[in-house]
C-alpha distance (Angstrom), angle and dihedral (degrees) to the residues before:
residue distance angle dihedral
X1 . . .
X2 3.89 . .
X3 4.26 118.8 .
X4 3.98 114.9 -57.3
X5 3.67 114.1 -84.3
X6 3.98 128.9 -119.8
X7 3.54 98.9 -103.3
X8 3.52 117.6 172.3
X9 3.60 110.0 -107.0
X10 3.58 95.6 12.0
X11 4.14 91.8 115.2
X12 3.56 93.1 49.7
X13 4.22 86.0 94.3
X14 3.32 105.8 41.1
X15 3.89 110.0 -125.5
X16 4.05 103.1 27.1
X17 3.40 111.8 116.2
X18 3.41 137.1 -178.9
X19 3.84 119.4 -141.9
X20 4.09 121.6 -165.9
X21 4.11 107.8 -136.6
X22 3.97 116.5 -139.5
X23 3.41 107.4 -111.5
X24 4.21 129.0 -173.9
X25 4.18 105.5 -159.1
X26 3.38 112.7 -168.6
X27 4.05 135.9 161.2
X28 4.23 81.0 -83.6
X29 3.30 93.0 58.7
X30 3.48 124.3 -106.1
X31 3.68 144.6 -41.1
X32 4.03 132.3 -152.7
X33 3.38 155.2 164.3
X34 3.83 118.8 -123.8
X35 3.85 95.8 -175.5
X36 3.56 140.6 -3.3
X37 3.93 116.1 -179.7
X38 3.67 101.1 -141.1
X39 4.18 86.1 54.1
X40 4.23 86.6 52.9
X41 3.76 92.6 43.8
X42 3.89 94.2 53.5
X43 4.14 91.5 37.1
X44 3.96 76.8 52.5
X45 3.73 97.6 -128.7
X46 3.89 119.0 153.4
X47 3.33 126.8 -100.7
X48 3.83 121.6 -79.4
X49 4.29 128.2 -133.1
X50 3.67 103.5 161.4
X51 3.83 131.0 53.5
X52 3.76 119.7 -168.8
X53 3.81 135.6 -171.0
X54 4.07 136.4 -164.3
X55 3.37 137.2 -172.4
X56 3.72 120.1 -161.6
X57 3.79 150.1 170.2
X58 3.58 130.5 -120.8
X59 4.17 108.8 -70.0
X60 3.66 92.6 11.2
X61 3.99 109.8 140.6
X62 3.42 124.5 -161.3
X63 4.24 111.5 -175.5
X64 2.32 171.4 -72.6
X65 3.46 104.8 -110.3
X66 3.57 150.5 150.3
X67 3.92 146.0 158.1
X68 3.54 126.7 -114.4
X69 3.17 132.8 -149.2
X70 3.99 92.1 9.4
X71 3.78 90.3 44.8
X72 3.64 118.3 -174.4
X73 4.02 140.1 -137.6
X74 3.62 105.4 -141.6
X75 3.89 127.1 -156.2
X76 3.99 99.9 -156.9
X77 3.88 114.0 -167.2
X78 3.91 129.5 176.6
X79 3.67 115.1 -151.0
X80 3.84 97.7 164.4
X81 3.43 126.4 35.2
X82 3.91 133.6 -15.8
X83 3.92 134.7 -64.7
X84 3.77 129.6 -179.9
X85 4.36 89.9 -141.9
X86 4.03 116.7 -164.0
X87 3.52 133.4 -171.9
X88 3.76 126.2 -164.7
X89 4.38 121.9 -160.5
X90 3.65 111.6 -122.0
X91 3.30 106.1 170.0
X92 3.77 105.0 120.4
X93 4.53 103.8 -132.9
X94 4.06 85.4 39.2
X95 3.60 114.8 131.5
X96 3.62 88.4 -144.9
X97 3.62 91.1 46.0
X98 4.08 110.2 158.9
X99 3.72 88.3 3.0
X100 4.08 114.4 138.4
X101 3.67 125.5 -154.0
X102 4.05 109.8 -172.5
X103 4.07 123.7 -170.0
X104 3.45 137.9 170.2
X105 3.87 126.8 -111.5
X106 3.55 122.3 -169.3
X107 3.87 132.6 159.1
X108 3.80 81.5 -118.2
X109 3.83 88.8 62.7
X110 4.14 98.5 36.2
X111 3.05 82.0 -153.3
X112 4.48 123.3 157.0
X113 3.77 130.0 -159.7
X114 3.61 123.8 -151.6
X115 3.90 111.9 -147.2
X116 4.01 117.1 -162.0
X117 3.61 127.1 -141.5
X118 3.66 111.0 -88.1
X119 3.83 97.0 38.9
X120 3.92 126.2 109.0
X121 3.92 108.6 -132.1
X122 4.02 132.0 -157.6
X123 3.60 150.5 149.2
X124 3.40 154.1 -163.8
X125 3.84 133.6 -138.3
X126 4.04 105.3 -121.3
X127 3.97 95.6 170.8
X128 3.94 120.2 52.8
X129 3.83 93.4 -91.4
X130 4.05 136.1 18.0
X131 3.53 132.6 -164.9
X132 3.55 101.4 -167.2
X133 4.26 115.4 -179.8
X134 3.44 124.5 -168.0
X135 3.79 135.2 -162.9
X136 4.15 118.4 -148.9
X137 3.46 133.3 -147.7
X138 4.00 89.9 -164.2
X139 3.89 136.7 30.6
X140 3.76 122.1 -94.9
X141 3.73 107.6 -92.3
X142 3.70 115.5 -167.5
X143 3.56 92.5 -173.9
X144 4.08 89.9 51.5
X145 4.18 93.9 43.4
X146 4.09 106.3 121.6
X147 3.82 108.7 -180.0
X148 4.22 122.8 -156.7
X149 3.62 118.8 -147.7
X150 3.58 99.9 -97.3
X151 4.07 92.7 -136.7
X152 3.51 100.1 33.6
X153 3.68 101.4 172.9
X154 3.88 93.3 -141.5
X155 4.22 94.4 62.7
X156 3.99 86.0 39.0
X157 3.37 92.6 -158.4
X158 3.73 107.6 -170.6
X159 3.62 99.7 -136.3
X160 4.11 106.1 -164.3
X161 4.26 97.4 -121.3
X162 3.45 120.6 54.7
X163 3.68 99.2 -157.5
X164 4.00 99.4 53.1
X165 3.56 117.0 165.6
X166 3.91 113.5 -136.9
X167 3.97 133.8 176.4
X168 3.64 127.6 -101.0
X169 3.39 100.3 -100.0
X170 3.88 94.6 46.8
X171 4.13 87.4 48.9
X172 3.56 85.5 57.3
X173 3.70 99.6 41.4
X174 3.76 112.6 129.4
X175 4.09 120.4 -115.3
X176 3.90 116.4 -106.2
X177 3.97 93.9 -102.6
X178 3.95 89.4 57.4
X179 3.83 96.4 51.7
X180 3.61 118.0 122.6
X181 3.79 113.8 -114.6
X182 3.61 94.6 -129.7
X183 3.71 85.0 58.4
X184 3.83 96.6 50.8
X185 4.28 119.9 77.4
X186 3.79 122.0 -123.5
X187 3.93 112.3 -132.2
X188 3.82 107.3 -108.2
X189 3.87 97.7 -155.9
């Protein structure tokens, strides 16, 4: 992990950042480091108790979801594969409040995205297959999950296939508008 890039955009939500991995491609293959503490401590990201990993097929979306109360920071890295990965502010008194910002991660990229507390996060599978692993700041709360609809026509969030295949309970997710406030953090700046 080496300081976030200047990525166009990138500022528009405060506190999304972009970080470039280190990456040594050779006729192998290739060879990198996810995470290294001391490289998270100076970028001054929180600490991490949870890692996750997915596998998915072309089109597959998983999202957009979040935790609250117990929100988590996310580190999301794709070693294998390509996603187009999205997170949406929904913390209620943000100024970027149900604003979207949407990049692509790829192994070919080595490129990580750092996702605050208090924003939903998702993805979809551009190439064939993704491995897509993910650090967390917080433990997986069932109890706390809250879950976006994925193409809520309000953020119009141009996902890149048409035909994506989601789960049941993302299908049925509920658009931003029609989120309980319970569900929904407050910004504590």
């Amino acid at each position: 992990m080496v300081p976030s890039v200047n990525q166009p955009g990138a500022a528009a939500i405060p506190d999304v950042r972009i970080f470039d991995r280190r990456v040594a491609r050779d006729a192998r293959g290739f060879f990198s480091e996810l995470w290294r503490d001391n490289d998270a401590q100076a970028a001054g990201l929180p600490p991490f108790v949870q890692d996750n990993v997915a596998k998915s097929g072309r089109g597959v979306v998983r999202g957009l979801h979040f935790q609250h109360p117990s929100a988590q920071a996310k580190l999301v890295s794709v070693p294998y594969g390509e996603v187009f990965d999205v997170v949406v502010d929904v913390r209620v008194g943000s100024p970027t409040f149900g604003r979207w910002y949407g990049y692509t991660l790829s192994e070919e990229n080595a490129r990580q995205l750092f996702v605050p507390p208090g924003f939903a996060h998702g993805y979809q599978t551009t190439s064939e297959t993704s491995v897509v692993v993910y650090k967390c700041s917080a433990y997986y709360a069932p109890e706390h999950e809250r879950t976006l609809r994925w193409n809520d026509p309000a953020l119009a969030i141009p996902w890149p296939i048409v035909d994506a295949v989601a789960s049941a309970r993302d299908a049925a997710a509920r658009p931003l508008r029609e989120l309980p406030a319970d569900w929904l953090p407050r910004l504590d700046r």
